[in-house]
C-alpha positions as CSV (number, residue, x, y, z in Angstrom):
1,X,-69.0,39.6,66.7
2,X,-68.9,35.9,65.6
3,X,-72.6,34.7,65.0
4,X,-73.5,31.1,66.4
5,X,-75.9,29.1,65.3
6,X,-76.5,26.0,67.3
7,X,-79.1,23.1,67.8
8,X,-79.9,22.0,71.6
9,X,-82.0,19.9,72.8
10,X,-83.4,21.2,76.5
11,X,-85.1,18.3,78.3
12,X,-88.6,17.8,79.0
13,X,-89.6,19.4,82.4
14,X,-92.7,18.8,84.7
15,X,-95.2,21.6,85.9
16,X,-96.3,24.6,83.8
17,X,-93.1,25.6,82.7
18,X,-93.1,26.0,78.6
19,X,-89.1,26.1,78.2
20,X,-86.8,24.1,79.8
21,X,-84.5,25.8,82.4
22,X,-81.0,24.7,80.1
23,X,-82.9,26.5,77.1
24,X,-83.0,29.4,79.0
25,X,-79.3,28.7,80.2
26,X,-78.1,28.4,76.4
27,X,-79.9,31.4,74.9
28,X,-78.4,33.4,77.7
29,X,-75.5,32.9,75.6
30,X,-76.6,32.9,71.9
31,X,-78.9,35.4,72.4
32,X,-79.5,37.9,70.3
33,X,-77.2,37.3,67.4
34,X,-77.2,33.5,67.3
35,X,-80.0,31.2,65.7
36,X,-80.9,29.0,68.5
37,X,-82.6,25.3,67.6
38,X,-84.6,25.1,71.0
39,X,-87.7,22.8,72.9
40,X,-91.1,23.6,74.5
41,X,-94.1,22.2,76.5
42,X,-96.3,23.8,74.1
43,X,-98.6,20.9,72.6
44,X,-102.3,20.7,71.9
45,X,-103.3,23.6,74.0
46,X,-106.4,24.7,72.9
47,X,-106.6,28.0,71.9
48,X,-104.4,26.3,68.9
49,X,-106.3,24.0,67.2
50,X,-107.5,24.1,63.8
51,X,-111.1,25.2,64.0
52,X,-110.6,27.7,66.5
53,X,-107.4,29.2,64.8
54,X,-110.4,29.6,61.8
55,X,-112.7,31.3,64.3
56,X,-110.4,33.5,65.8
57,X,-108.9,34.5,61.5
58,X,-112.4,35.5,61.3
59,X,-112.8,37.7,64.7
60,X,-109.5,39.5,63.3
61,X,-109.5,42.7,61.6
62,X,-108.0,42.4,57.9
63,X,-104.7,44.1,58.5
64,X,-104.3,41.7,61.1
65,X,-104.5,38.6,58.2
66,X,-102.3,37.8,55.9
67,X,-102.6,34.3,53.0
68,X,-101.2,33.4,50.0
69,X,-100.5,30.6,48.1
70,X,-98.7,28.1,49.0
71,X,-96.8,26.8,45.9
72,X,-94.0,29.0,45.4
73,X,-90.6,29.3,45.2
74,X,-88.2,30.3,47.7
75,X,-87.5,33.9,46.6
76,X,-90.7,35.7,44.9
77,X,-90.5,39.1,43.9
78,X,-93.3,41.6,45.9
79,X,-96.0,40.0,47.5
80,X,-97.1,36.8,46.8
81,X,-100.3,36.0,44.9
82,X,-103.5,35.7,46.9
83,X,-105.6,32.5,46.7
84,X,-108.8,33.2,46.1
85,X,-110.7,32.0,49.2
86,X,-111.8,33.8,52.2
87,X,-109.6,33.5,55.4
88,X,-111.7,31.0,57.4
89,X,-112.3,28.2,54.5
90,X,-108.3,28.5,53.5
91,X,-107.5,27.5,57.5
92,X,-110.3,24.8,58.0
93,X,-109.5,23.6,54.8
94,X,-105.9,23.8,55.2
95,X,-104.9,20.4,54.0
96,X,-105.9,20.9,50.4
97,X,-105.8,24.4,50.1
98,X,-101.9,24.8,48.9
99,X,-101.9,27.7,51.3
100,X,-100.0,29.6,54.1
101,X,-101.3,32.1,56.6
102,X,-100.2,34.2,59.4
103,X,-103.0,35.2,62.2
104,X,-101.0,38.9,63.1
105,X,-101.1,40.1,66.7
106,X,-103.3,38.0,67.7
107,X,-102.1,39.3,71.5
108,X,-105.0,41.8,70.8
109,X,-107.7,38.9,72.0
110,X,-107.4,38.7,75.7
111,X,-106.4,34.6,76.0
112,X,-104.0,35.1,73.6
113,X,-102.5,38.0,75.8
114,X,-102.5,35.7,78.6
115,X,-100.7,32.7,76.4
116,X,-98.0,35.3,75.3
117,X,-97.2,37.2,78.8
118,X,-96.9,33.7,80.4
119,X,-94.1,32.6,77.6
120,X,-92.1,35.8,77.3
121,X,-92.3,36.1,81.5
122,X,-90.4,32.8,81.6
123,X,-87.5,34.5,79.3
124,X,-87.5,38.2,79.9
125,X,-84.6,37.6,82.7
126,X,-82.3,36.4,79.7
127,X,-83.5,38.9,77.5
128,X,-83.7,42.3,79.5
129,X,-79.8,41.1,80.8
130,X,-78.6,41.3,77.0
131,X,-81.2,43.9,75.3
132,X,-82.2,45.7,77.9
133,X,-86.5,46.3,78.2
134,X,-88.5,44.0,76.7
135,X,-90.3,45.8,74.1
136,X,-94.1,45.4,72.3
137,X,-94.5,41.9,73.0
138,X,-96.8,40.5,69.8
139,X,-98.0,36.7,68.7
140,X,-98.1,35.5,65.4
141,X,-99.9,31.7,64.1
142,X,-98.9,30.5,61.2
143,X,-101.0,27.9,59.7
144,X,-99.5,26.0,56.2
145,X,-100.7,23.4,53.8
146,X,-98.5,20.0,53.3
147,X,-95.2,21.0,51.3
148,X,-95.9,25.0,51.1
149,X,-93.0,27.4,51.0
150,X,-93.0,30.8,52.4
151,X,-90.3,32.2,50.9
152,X,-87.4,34.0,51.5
153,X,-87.6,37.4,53.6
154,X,-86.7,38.9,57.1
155,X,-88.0,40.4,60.1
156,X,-87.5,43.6,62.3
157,X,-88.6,41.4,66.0
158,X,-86.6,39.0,68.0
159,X,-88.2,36.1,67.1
160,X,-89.0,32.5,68.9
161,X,-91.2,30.4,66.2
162,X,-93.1,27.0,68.0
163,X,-93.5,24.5,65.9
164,X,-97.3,22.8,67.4
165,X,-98.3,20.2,64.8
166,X,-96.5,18.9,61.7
167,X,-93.2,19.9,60.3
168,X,-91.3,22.0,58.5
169,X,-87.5,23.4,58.0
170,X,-86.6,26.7,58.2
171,X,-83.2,28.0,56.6
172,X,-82.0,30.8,58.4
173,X,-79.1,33.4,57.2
174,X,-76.6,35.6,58.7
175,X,-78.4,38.7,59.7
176,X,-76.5,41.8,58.0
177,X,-74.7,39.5,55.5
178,X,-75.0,41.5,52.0
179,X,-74.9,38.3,50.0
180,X,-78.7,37.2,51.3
181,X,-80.1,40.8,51.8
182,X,-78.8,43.7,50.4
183,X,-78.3,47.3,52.0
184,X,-81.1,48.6,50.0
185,X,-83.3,45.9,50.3
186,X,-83.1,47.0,54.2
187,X,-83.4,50.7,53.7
188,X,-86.3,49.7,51.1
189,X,-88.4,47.7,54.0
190,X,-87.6,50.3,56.8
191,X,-89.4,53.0,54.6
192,X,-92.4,50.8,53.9
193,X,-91.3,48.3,50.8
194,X,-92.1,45.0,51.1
195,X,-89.9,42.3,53.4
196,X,-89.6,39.5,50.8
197,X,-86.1,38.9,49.4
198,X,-84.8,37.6,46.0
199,X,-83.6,34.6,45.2
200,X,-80.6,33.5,44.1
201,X,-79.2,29.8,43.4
202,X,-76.1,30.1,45.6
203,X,-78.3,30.6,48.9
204,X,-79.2,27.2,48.6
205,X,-76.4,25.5,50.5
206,X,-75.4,29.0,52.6
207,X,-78.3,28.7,55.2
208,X,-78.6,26.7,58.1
209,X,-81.4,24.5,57.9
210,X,-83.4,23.5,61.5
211,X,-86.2,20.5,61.1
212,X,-88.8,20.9,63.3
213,X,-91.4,19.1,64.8
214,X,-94.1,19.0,67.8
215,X,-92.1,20.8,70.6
216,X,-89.3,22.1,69.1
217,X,-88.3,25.6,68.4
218,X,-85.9,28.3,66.4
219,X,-84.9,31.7,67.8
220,X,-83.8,34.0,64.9
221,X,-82.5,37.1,65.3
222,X,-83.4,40.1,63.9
223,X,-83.7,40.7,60.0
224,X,-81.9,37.1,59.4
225,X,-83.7,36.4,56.3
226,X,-84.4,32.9,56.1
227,X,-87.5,30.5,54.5
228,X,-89.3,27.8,55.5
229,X,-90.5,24.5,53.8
230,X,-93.5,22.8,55.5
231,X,-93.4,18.8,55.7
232,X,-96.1,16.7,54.1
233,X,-98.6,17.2,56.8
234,X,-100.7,20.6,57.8
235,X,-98.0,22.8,59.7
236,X,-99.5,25.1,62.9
237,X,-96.8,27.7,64.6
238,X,-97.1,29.9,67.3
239,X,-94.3,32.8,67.1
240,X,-93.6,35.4,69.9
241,X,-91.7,38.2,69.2
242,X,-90.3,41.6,70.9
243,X,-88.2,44.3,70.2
244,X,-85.3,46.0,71.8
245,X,-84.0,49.6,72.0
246,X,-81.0,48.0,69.9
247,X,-83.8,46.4,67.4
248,X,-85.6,49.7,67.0
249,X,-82.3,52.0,66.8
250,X,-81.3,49.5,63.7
251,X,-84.1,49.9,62.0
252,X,-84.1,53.8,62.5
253,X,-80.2,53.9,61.0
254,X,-81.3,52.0,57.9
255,X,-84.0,54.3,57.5
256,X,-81.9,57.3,57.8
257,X,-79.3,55.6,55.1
258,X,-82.5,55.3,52.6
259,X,-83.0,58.8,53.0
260,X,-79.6,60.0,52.6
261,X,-79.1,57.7,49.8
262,X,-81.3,59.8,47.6
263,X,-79.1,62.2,48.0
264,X,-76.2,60.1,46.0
265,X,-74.3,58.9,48.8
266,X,-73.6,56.1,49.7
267,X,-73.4,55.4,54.1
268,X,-72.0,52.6,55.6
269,X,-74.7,49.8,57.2
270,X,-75.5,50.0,60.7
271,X,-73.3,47.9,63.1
272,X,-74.3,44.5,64.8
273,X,-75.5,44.1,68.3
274,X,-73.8,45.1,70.7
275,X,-73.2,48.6,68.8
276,X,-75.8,50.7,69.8
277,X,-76.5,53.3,66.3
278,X,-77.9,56.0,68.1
279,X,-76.2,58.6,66.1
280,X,-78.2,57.4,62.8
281,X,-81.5,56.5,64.9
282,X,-81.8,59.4,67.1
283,X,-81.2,61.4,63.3
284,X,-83.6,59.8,62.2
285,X,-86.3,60.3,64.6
286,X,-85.6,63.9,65.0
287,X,-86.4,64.1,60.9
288,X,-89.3,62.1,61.2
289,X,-91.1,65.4,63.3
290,X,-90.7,67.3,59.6
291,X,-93.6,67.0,57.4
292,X,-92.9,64.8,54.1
293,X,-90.3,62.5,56.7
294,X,-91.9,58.9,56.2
């Protein structure tokens, strides 16, 4: 299947509606292989401002909290370094702190549930007729300092990242495409190795670039790696994401090609949506019920 990846603009419509009904129209058919350039209604709401984003960081627990520096390149090998301040004085001090953060499943407080159910319910239509069930719904806030990079690296969700205050430009890739993520670098995350991807200098002109600012939007699709370069001002994000039977049978096959790797040979990827891998992921999950089967 041919991916797309398209800007559109949806226009601005009245009420509580937070996407516009031609966004819906035009992801209906992009979605779930093609990066989507999207609006939204979602500005200055006020769960999202700064000083409550730093109060709510604090409420979280720590697996829920990930920040790091913020001057980096775009490809880093393993995690990146940490930057030496607590969560809540990296956030409130965000504009000098040459930081980026990400507030994990934050769904788990109750307004936040609310926020998310209310977006995903105005999209599950579009989705559920392509992927079938929605699955575990999560929110993610990502909060950066002027000009910080988070680099390179994918994703296992269907993903709609909100761009709320400032901007920044994420590059986006080809999802499955060997020359920006290797085969092992997918088997390596699905058996719990790190999501961040190497670098190397011909990505730079091979991604798609979307600029965003206040009320515009980027669906990516599933393990697309991409990166993102703030602006020059403080950047806030809200992402929703969900899985799919498809998303989770994907992940399952490349977890089942790690495994068999080890054993010197050498399987072919898993297929693209629409193929559905159940031989691998069902495999997969049936070794999973032996003991030593990460």
């Amino acid at each position: 299947m041919t991916r797309q990846y398209t800007n559109f603009h949806g226009r601005q419509l009245g009420g509580r509606r937070i996407f516009p009904s031609a966004v819906q129209s035009f992801l209906a058919t992009s979605y779930p292989e093609g990066a989507l350039k999207i609006e939204h209604n979602l500005i200055d709401h006020p769960l999202l401002e700064i000083d409550k984003i730093a109060l709510l960081a604090e409420s979280l627990p720590e697996e829920s909290v990930e920040y790091n520096r913020g001057d980096l390149p775009y490809g880093v090998d393993g995690k990146p370094e940490g930057n030496g301040l607590s969560i809540g004085d990296t956030i409130r001090n965000i504009d000098t702190t040459k930081s980026w953060a990400v507030l994990k499943n934050v769904e788990q407080k109750k307004p936040f549930a609310s926020l998310l159910s209310e977006l995903l319910e105005e999209l599950r239509p579009t989705i559920e007729e392509r992927t079938g069930p929605l699955l575990t719904p999560q929110a993610y806030i990502f909060i950066s300092s002027p000009d910080a990079v988070t680099p390179l690296h994918f994703d296992p969700e269907h993903n709609i990242l909100m761009q709320l205050r400032g901007t920044k430009t994420m590059t986006v890739y080809p999802a499955g495409d060997r020359r920006f993520a290797s085969d092992k670098s997918h088997e390596a995350y699905h058996r719990g190795g790190p999501r961040e991807l190497p670098w190397h200098r011909n990505h730079e002109r091979a991604g798609l670039p979307f600029k965003l600012g206040p009320s515009e939007g980027v669906y990516v699709p599933v393990m697309s790696p991409h990166y993102v370069q703030n602006g020059p001002d403080v950047s806030i994000s809200l992402s929703i994401t969900w899985r799919s039977e498809w998303s989770y049978a994907e992940a399952d096959a490349r977890a089942f090609n790690g495994l068999i790797r080890k054993f010197g040979l050498k399987p072919n990827p898993p297929k693209r949506w629409p193929a559905t891998n159940s031989g691998k992921a069902t495999a997969m999950r049936l070794l999973r019920r032996l003991p030593g089967i990460a």
